[in-house]
N, C-alpha and C positions, 0 to 999 in steps of 0.2 A: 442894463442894456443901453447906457447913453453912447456908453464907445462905440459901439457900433450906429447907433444913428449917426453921431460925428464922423465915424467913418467913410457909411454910406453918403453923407452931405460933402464930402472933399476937404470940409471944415479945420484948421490948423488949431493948435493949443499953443500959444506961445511959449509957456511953462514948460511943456511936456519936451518940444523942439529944443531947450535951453536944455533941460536936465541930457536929453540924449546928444547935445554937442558938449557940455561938461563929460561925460563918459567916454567919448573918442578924443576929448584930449588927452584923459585919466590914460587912458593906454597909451596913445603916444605918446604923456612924460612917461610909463611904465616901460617902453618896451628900448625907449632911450639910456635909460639905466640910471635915470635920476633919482634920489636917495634925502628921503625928508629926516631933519634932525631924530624925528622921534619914529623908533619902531612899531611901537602902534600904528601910526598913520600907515606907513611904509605896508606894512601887514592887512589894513583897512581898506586900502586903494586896490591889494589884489585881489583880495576877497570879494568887492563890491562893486569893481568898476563892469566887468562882463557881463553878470547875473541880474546887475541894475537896467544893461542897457536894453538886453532881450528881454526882462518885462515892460518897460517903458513899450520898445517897439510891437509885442505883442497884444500890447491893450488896444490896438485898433486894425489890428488885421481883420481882413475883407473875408464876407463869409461866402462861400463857392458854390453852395448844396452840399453834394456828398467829397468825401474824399476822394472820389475814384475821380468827380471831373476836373478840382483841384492838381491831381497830381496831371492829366492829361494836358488840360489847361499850362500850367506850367512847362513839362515837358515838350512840346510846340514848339514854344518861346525859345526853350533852351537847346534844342534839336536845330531849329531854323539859324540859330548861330552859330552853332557848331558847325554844320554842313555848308554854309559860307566862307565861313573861314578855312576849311577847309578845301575849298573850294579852289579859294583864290590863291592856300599858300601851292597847291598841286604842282601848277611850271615849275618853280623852285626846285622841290623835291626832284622832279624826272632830270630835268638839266643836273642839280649834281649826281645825282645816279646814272645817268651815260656818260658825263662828262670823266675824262682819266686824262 
């Protein structure tokens, strides 16, 4: 249960910050379509660069209570953006739908 006390404290792991920015470069050389002499590695990098990263970032996820206020909690968040943005692109939309 340390991670979560780090968690809860705001507290950074330098290491941990280093291993998960090695992993989104791991993908963007991957998705670049860069090619290491040896198939192994080639084969190593897709295997491990993903699954490395979502455990890394999941070892200090923030705990909610139950599921139910997590998922609500979230949705808010993502709802109050949504309907913003939505919001704002709306004139657009109606101008070119009367517009001919």
């Amino acid at each position: 249960m340390v991670c979560m006390e780090i968690a809860s404290n705001n507290q950074r792991i330098a290491y941990i910050d280093l291993m998960k920015g090695i992993c989104i470069v791991l993908v963007v050389i991957v998705h670049c379509g860069v090619k290491f002499p040896y198939d192994v590695f080639n084969d190593m990098l897709q295997n491990l660069r993903m699954p490395l990263y979502f455990c890394l970032s999941g070892l200090f996820f923030k705990e909610y209570g139950s599921f139910f206020e997590f998922v609500i909690k979230k949705q808010i968040g993502l709802l109050s953006h949504t309907f913003s943005l939505l919001l704002s692109l709306m004139p657009f939309s109606t101008f070119s739908l009367t517009r001919k």
